[in-house]
Backbone atoms as SQL, in Angstrom:
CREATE TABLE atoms (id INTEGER PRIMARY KEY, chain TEXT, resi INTEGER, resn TEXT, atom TEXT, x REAL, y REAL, z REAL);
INSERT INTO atoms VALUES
  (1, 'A', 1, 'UNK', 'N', 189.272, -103.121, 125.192),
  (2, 'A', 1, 'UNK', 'CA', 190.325, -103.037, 124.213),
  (3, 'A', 1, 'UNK', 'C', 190.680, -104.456, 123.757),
  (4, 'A', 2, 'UNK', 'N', 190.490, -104.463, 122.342),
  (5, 'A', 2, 'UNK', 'CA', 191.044, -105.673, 121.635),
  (6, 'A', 2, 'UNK', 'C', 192.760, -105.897, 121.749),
  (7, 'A', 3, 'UNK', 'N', 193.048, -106.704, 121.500),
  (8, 'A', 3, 'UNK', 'CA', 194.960, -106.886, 121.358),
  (9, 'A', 3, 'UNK', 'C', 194.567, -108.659, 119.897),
  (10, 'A', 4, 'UNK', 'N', 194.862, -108.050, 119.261),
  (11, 'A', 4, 'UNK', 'CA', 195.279, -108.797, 118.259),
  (12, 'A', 4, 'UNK', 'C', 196.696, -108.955, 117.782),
  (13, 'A', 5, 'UNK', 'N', 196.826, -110.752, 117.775),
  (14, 'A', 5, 'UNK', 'CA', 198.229, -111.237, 117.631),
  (15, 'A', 5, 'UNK', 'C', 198.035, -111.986, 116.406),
  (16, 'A', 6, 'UNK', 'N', 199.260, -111.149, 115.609),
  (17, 'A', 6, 'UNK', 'CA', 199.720, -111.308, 114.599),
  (18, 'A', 6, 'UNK', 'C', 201.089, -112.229, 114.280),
  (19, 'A', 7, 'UNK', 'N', 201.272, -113.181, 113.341),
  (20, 'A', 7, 'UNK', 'CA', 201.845, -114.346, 113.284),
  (21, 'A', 7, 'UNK', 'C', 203.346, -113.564, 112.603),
  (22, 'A', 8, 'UNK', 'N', 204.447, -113.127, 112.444),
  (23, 'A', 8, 'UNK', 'CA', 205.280, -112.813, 111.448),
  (24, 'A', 8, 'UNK', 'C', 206.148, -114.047, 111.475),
  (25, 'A', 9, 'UNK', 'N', 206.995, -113.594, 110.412),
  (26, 'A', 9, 'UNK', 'CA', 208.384, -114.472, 110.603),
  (27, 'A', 9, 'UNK', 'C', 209.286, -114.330, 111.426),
  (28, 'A', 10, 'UNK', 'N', 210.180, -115.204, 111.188),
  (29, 'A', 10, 'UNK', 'CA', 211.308, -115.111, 111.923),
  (30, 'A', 10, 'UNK', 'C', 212.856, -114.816, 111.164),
  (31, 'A', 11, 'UNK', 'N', 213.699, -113.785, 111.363),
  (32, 'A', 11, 'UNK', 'CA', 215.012, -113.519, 110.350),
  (33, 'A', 11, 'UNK', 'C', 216.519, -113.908, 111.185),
  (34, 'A', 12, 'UNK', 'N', 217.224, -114.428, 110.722),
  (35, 'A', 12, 'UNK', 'CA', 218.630, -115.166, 111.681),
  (36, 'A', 12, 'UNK', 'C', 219.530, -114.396, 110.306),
  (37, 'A', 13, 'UNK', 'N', 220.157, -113.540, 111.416),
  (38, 'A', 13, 'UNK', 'CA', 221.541, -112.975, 110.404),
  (39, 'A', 13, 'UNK', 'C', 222.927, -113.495, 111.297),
  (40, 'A', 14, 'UNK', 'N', 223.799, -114.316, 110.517),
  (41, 'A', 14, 'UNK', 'CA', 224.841, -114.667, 111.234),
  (42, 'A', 14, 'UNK', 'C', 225.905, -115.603, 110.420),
  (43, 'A', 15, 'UNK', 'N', 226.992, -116.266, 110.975),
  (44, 'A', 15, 'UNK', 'CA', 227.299, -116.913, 109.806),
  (45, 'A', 15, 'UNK', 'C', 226.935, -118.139, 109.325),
  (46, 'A', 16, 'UNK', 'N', 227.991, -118.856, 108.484),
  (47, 'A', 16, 'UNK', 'CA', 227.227, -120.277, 107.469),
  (48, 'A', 16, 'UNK', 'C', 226.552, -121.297, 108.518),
  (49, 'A', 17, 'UNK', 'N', 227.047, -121.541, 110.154),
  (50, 'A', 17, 'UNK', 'CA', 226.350, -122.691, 110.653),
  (51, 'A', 17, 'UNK', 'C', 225.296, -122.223, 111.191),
  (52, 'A', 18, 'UNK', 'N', 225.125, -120.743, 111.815),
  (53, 'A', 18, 'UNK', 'CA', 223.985, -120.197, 112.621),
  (54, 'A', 18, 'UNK', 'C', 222.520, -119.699, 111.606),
  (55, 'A', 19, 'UNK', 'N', 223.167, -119.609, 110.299),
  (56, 'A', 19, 'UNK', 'CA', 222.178, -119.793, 108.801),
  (57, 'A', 19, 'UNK', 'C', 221.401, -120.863, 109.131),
  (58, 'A', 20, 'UNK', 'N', 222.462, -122.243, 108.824),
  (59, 'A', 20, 'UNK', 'CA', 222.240, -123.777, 108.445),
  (60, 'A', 20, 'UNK', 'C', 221.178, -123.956, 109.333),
  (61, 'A', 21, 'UNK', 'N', 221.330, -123.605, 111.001),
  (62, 'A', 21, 'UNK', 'CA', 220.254, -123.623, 111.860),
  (63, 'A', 21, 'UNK', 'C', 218.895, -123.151, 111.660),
  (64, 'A', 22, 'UNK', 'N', 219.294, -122.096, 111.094),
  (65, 'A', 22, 'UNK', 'CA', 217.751, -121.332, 111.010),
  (66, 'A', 22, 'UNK', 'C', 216.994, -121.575, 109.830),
  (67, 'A', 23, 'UNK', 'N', 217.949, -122.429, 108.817),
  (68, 'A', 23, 'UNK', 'CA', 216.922, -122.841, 107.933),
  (69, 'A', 23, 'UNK', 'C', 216.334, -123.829, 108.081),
  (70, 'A', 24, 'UNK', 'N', 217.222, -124.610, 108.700),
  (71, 'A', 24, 'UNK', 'CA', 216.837, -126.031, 109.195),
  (72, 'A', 24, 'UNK', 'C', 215.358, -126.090, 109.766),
  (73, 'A', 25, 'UNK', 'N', 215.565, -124.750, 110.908),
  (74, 'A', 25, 'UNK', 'CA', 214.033, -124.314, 111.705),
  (75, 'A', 25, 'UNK', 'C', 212.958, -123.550, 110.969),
  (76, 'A', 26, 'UNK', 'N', 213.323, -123.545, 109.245),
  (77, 'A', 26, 'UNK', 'CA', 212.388, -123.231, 108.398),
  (78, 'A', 26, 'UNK', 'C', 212.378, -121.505, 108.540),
  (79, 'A', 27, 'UNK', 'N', 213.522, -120.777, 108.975),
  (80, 'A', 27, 'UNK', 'CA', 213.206, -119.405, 109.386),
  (81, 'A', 27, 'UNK', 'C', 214.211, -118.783, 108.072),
  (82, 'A', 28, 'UNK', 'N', 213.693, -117.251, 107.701),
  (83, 'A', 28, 'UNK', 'CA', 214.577, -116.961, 106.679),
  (84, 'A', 28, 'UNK', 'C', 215.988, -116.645, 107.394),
  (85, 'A', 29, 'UNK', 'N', 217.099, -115.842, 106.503),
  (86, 'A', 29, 'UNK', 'CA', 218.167, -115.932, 107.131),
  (87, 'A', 29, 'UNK', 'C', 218.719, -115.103, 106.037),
  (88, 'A', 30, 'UNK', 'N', 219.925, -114.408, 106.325),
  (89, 'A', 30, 'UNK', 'CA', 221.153, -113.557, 105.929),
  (90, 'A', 30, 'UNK', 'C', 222.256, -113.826, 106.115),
  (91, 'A', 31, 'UNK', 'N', 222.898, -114.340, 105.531),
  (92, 'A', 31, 'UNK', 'CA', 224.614, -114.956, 105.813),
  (93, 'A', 31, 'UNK', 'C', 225.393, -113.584, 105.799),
  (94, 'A', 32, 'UNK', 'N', 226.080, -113.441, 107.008),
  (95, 'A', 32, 'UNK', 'CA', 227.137, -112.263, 107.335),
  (96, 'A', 32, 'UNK', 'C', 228.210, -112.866, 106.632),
  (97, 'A', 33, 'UNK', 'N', 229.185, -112.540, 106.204),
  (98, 'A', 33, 'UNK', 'CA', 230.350, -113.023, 105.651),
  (99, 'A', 33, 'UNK', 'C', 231.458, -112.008, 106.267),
  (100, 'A', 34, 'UNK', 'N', 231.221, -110.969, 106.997),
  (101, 'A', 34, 'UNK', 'CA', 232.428, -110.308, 107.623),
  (102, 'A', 34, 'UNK', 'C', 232.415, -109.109, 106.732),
  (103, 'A', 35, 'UNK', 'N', 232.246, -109.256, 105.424),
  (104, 'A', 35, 'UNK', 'CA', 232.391, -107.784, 104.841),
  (105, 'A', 35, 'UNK', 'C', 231.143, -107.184, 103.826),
  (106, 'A', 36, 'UNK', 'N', 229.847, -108.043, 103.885),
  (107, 'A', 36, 'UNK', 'CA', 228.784, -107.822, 103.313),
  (108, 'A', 36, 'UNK', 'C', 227.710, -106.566, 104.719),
  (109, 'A', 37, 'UNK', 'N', 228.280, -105.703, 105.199),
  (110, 'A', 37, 'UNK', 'CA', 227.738, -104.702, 106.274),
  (111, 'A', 37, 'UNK', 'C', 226.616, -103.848, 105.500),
  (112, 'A', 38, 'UNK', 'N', 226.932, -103.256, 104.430),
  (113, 'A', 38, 'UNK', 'CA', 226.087, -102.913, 104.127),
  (114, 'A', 38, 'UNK', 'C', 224.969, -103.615, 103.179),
  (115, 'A', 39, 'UNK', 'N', 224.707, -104.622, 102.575),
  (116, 'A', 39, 'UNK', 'CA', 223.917, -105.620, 102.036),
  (117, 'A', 39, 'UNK', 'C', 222.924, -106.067, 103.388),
  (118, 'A', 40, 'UNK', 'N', 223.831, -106.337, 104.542),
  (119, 'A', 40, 'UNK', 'CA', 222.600, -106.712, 105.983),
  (120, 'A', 40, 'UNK', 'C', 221.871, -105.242, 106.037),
  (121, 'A', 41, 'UNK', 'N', 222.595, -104.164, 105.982),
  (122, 'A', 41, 'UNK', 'CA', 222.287, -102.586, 106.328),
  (123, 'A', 41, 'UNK', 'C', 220.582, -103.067, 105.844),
  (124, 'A', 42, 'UNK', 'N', 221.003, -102.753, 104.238),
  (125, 'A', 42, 'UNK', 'CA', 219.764, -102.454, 103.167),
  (126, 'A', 42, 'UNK', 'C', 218.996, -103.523, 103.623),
  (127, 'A', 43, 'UNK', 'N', 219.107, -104.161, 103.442),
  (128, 'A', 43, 'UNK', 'CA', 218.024, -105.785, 103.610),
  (129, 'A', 43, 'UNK', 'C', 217.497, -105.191, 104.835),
  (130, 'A', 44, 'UNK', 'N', 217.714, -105.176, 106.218),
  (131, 'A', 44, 'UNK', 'CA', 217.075, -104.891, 106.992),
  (132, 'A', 44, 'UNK', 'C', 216.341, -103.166, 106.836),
  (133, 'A', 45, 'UNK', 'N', 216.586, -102.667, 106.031),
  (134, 'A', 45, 'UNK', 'CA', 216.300, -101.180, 106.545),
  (135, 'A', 45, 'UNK', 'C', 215.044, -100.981, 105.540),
  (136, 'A', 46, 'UNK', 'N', 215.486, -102.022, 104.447),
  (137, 'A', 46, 'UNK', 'CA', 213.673, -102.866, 103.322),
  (138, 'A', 46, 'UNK', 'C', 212.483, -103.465, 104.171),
  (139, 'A', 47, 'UNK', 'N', 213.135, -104.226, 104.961),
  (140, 'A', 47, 'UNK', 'CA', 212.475, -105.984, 105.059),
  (141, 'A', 47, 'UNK', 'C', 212.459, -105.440, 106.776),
  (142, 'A', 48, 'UNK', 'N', 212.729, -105.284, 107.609),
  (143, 'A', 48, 'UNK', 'CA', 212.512, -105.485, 109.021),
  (144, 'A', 48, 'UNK', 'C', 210.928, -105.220, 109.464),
  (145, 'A', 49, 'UNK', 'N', 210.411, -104.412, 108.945),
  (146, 'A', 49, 'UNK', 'CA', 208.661, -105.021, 109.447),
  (147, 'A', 49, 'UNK', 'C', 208.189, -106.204, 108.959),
  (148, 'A', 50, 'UNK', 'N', 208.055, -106.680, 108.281),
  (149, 'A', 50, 'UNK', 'CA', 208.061, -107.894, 107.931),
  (150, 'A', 50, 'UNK', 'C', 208.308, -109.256, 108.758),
  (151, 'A', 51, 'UNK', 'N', 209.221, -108.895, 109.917),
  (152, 'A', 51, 'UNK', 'CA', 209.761, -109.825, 110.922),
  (153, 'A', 51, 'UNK', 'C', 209.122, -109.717, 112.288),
  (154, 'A', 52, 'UNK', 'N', 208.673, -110.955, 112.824),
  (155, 'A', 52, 'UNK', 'CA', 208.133, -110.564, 114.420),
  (156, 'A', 52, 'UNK', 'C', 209.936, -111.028, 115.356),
  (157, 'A', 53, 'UNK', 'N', 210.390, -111.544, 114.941),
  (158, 'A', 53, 'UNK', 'CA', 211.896, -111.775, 115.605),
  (159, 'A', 53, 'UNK', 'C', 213.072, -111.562, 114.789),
  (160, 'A', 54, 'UNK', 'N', 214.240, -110.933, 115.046),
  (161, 'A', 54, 'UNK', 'CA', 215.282, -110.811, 114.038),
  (162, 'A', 54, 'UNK', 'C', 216.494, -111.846, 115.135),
  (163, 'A', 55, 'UNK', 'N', 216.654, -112.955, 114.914),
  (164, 'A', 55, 'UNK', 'CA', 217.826, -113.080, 115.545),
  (165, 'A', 55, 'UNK', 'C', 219.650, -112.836, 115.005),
  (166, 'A', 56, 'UNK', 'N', 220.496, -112.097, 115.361),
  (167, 'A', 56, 'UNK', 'CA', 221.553, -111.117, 114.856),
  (168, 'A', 56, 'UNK', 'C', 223.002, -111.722, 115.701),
  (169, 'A', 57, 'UNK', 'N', 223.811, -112.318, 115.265),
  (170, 'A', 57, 'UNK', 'CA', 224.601, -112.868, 115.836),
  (171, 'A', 57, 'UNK', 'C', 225.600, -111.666, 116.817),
  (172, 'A', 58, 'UNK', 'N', 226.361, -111.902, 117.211),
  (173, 'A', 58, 'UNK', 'CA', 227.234, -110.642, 117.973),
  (174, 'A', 58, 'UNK', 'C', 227.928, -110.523, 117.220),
  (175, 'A', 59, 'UNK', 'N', 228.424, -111.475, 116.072),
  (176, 'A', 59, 'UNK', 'CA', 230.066, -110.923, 115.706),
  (177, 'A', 59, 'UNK', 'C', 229.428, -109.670, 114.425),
  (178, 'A', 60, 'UNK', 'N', 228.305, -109.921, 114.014),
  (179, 'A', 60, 'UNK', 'CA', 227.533, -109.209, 112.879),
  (180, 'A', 60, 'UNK', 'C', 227.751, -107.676, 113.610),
  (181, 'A', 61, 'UNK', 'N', 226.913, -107.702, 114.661),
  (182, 'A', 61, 'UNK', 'CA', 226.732, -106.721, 115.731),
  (183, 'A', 61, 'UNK', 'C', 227.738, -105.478, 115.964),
  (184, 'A', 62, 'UNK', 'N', 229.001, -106.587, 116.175),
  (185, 'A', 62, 'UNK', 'CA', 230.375, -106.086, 116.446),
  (186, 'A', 62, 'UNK', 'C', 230.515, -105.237, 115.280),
  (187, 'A', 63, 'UNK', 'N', 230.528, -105.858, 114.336),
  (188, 'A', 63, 'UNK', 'CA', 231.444, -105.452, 112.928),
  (189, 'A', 63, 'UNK', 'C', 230.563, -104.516, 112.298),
  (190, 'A', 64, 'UNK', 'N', 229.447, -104.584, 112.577),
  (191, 'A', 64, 'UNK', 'CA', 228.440, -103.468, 111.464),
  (192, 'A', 64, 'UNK', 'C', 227.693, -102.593, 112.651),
  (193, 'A', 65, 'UNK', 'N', 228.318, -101.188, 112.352),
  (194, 'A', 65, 'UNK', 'CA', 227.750, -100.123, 113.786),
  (195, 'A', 65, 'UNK', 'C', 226.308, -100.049, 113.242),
  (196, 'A', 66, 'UNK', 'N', 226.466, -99.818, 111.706),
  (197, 'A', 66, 'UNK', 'CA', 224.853, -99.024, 111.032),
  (198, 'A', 66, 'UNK', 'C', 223.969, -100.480, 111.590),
  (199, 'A', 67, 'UNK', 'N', 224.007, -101.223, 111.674),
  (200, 'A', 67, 'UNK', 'CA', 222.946, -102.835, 111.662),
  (201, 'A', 67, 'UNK', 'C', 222.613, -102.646, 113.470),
  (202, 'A', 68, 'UNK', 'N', 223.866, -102.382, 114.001),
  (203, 'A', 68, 'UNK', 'CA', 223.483, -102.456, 115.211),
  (204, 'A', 68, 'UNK', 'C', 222.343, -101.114, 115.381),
  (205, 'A', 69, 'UNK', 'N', 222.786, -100.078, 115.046),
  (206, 'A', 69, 'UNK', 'CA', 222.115, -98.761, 115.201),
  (207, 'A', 69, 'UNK', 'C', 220.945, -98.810, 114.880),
  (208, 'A', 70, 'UNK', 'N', 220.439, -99.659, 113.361),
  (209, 'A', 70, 'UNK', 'CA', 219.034, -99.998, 112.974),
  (210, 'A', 70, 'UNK', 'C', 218.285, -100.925, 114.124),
  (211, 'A', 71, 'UNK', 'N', 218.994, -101.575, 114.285),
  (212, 'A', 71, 'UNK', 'CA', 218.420, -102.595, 115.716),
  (213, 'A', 71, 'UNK', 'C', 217.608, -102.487, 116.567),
  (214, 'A', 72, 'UNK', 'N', 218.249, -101.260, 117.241),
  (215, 'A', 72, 'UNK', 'CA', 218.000, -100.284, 118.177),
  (216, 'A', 72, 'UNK', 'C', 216.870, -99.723, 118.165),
  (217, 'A', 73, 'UNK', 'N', 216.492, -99.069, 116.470),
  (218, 'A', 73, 'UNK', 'CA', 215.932, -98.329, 116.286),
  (219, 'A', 73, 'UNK', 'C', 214.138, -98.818, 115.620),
  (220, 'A', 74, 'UNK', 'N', 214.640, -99.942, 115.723),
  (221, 'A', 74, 'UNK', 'CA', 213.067, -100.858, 115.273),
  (222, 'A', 74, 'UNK', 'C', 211.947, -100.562, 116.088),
  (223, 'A', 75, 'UNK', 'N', 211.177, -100.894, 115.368),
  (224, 'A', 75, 'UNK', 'CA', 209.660, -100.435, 116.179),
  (225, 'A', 75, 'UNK', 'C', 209.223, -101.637, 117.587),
  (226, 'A', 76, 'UNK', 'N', 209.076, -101.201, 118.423),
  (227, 'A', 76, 'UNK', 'CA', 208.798, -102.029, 119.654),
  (228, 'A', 76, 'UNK', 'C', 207.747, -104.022, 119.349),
  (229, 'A', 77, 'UNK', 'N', 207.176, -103.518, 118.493),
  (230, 'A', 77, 'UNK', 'CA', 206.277, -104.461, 118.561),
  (231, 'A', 77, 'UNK', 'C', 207.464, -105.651, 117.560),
  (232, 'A', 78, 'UNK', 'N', 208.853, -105.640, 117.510),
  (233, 'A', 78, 'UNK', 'CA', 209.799, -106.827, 116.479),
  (234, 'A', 78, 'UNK', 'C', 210.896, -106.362, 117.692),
  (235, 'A', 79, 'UNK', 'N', 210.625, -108.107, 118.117),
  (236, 'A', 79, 'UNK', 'CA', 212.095, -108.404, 118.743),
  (237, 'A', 79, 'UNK', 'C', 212.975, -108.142, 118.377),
  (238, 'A', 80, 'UNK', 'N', 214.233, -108.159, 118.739),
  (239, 'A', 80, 'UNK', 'CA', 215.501, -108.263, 118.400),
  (240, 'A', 80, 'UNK', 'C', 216.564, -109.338, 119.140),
  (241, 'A', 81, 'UNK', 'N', 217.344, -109.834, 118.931),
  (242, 'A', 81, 'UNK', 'CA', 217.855, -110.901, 120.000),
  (243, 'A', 81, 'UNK', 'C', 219.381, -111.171, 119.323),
  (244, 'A', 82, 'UNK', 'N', 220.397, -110.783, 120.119),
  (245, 'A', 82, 'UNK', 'CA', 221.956, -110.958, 119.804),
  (246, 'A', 82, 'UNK', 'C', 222.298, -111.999, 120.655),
  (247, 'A', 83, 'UNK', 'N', 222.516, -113.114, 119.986),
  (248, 'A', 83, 'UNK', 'CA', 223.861, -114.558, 120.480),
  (249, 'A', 83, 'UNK', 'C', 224.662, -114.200, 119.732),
  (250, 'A', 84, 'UNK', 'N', 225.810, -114.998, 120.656),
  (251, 'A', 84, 'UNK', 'CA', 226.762, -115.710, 120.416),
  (252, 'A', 84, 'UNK', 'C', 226.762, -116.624, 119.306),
  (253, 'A', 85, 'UNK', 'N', 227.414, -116.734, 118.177),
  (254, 'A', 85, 'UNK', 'CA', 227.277, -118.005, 117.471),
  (255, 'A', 85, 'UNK', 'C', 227.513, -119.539, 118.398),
  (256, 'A', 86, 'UNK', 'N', 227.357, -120.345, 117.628),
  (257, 'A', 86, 'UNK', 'CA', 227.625, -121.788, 118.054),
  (258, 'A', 86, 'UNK', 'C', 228.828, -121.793, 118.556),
  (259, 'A', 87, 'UNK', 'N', 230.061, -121.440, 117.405),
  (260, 'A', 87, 'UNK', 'CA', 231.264, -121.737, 117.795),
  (261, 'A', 87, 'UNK', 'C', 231.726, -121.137, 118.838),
  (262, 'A', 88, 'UNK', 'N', 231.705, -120.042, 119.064),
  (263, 'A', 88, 'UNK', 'CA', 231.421, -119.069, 120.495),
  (264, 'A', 88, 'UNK', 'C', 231.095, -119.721, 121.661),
  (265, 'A', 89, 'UNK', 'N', 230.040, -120.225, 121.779),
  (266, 'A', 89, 'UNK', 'CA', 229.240, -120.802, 122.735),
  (267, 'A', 89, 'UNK', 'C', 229.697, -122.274, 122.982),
  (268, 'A', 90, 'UNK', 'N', 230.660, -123.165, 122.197),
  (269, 'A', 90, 'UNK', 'CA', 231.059, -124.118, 122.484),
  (270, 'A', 90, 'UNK', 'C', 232.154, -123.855, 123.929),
  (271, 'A', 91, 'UNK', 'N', 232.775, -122.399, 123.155),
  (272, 'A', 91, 'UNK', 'CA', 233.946, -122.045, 124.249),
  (273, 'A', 91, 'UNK', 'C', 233.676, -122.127, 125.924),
  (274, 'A', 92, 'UNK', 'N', 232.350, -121.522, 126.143),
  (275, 'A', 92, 'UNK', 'CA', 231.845, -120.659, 127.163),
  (276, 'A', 92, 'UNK', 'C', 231.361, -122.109, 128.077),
  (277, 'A', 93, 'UNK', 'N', 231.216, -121.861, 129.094),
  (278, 'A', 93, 'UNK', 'CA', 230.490, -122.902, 130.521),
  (279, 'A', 93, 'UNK', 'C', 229.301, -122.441, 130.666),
  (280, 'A', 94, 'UNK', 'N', 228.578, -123.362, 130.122),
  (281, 'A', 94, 'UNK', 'CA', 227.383, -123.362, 129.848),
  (282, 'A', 94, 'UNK', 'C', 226.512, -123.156, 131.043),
  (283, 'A', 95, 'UNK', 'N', 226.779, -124.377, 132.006),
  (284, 'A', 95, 'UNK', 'CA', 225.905, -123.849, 133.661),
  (285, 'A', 95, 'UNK', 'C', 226.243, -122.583, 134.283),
  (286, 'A', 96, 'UNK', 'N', 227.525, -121.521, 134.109),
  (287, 'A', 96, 'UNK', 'CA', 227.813, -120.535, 134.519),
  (288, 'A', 96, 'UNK', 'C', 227.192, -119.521, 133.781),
  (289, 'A', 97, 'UNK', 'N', 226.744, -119.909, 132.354),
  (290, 'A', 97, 'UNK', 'CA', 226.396, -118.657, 131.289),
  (291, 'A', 97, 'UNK', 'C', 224.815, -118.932, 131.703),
  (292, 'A', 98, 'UNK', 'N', 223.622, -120.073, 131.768),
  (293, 'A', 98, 'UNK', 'CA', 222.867, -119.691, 132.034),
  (294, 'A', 98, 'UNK', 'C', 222.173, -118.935, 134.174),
  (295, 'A', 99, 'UNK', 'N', 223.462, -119.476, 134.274),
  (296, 'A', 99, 'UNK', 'CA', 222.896, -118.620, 136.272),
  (297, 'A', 99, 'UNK', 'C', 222.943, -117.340, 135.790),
  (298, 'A', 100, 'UNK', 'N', 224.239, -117.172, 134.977),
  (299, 'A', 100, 'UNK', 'CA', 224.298, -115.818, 135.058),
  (300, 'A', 100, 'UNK', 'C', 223.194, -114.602, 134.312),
  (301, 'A', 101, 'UNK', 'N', 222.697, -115.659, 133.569),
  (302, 'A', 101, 'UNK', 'CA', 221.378, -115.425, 132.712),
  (303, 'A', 101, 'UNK', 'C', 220.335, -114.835, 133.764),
  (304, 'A', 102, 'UNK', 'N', 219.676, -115.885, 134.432),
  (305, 'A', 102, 'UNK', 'CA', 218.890, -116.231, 135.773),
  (306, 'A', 102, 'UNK', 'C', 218.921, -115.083, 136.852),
  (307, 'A', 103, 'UNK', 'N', 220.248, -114.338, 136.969),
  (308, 'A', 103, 'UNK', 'CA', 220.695, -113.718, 137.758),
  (309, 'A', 103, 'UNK', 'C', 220.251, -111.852, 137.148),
  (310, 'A', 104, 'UNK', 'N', 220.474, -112.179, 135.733),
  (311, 'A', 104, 'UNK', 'CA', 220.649, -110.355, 135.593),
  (312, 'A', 104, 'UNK', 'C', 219.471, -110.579, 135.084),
  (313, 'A', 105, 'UNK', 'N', 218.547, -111.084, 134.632),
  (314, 'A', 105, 'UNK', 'CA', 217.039, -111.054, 134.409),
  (315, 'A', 105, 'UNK', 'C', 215.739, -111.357, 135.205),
  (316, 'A', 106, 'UNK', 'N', 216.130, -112.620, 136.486),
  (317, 'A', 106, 'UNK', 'CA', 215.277, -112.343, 137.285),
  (318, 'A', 106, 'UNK', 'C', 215.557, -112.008, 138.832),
  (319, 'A', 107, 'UNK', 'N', 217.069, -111.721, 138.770),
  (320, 'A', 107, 'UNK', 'CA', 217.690, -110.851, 140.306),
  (321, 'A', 107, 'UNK', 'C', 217.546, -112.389, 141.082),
  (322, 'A', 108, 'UNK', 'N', 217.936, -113.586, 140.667),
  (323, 'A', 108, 'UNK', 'CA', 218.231, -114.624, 141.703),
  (324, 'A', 108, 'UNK', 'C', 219.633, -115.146, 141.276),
  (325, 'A', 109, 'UNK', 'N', 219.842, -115.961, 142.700),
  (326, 'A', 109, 'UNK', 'CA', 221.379, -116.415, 142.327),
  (327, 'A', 109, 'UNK', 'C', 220.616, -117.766, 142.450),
  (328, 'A', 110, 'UNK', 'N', 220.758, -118.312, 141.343),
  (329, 'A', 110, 'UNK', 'CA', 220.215, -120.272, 141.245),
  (330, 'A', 110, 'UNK', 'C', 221.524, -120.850, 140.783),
  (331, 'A', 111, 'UNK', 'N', 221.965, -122.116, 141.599),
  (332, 'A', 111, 'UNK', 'CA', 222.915, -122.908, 141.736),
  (333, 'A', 111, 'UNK', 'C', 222.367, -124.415, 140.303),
  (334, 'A', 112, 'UNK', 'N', 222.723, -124.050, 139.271),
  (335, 'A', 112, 'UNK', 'CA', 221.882, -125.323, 138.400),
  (336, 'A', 112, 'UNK', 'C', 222.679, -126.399, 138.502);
């Protein structure tokens, strides 16, 4: 059995700085603005094969059930991946957020 790997893009839906990032990294992108839910809806429910990664901020997540529900519902072979925005993540303790990472994905407790 062959396995052929295929190159796609990459899509960052989130707001104006988690955009700025992903264009920066040359990846396309969707600016959430808080009340554009259904504009992410359509765009993704067009365009999501097209993507080998969708990265989807949480607050997007939060606020739009249908985006989350499409998410879900994507075909196995396109990631999906929900952060925290930046500003979010400034809040949070960073050595505690990745153990805890470490911990529920590979079942160790690592002291970083």
């Amino acid at each position: 059995m062959k396995t052929r790997i295929t190159r796609k893009d990459i899509l960052i839906i989130g707001d104006r700085l988690l955009c700025l990032i992903g264009s920066a990294a040359g990846t396309d992108y969707i600016e959430f603005s808080g009340t554009n839910c259904k504009d992410v809806h359509d765009f993704l429910n067009k365009n999501a094969t097209k993507y080998g990664v969708i990265i989807v901020s949480r607050e997007t997540i939060t606020s739009c059930k249908d985006v989350n529900t499409l998410l879900k519902n994507l075909p196995e072979n396109i990631l999906s991946i929900i952060i925290d925005t930046p500003r979010t993540m400034e809040k949070l303790d960073v050595k505690k957020h990745y153990e805890d990472i470490i911990r529920k994905y590979i079942g160790l407790k690592i002291t970083l």
